[in-house]
N, C-alpha and C positions, 0 to 999 in steps of 0.2 A: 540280852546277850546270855547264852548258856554259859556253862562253865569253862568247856572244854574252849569256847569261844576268846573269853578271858584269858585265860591262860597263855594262849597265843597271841591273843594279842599286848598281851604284857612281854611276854618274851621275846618279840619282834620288836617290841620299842625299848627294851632292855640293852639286845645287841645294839639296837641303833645309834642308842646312845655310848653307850661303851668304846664304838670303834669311833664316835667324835669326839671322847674326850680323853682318849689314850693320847694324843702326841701331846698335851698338857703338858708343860712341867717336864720332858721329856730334852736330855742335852748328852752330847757325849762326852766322853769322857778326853780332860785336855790330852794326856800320855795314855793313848790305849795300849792293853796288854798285847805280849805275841800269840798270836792265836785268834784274839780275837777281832769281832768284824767292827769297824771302826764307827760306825751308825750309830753300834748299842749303845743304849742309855745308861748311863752309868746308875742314874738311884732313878729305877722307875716307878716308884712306888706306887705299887699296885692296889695296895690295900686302900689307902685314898680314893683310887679310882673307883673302885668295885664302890665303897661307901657312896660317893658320888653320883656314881652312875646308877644307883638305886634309888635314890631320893629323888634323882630329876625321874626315871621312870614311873613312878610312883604318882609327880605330879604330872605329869605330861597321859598318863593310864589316868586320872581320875579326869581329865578334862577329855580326854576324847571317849571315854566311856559317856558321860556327861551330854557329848554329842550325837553320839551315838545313838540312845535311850530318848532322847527329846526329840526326835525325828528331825533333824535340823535339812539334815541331809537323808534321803528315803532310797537306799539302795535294793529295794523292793519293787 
């Protein structure tokens, strides 16, 4: 895999991961404010997630690189 190949495909399994682990831990608030929409998550702690979501992409990128490289599967 080139680089530019990499790259892509870490940041396709980056998002991928991210938009499955954003409703985590995610609840609203019992008294929402006025104004606002009554869904939002009162502490969606984001930073959590972002960390999260890096670490699985990281091993989920080293295991399909892994496959990728070994010709398991030959898209050639």
């Amino acid at each position: 895999m080139d680089i530019v190949s990499t790259i892509v495909v870490y940041i396709l399994l980056w998002w991928w991961v991210f938009l499955m682990v954003l409703p985590f831990g995610s609840a609203p608030p019992e008294i929402p404010e006025k104004g606002h929409a009554t869904s939002a998550p009162a502490n969606p702690a984001m930073l959590k997630k972002i960390i999260a979501t890096t670490i699985i992409s990281a091993i989920l990128f080293i295991i399909v690189k892994l496959v990728i490289e070994s010709e398991i599967f030959a898209f050639r």
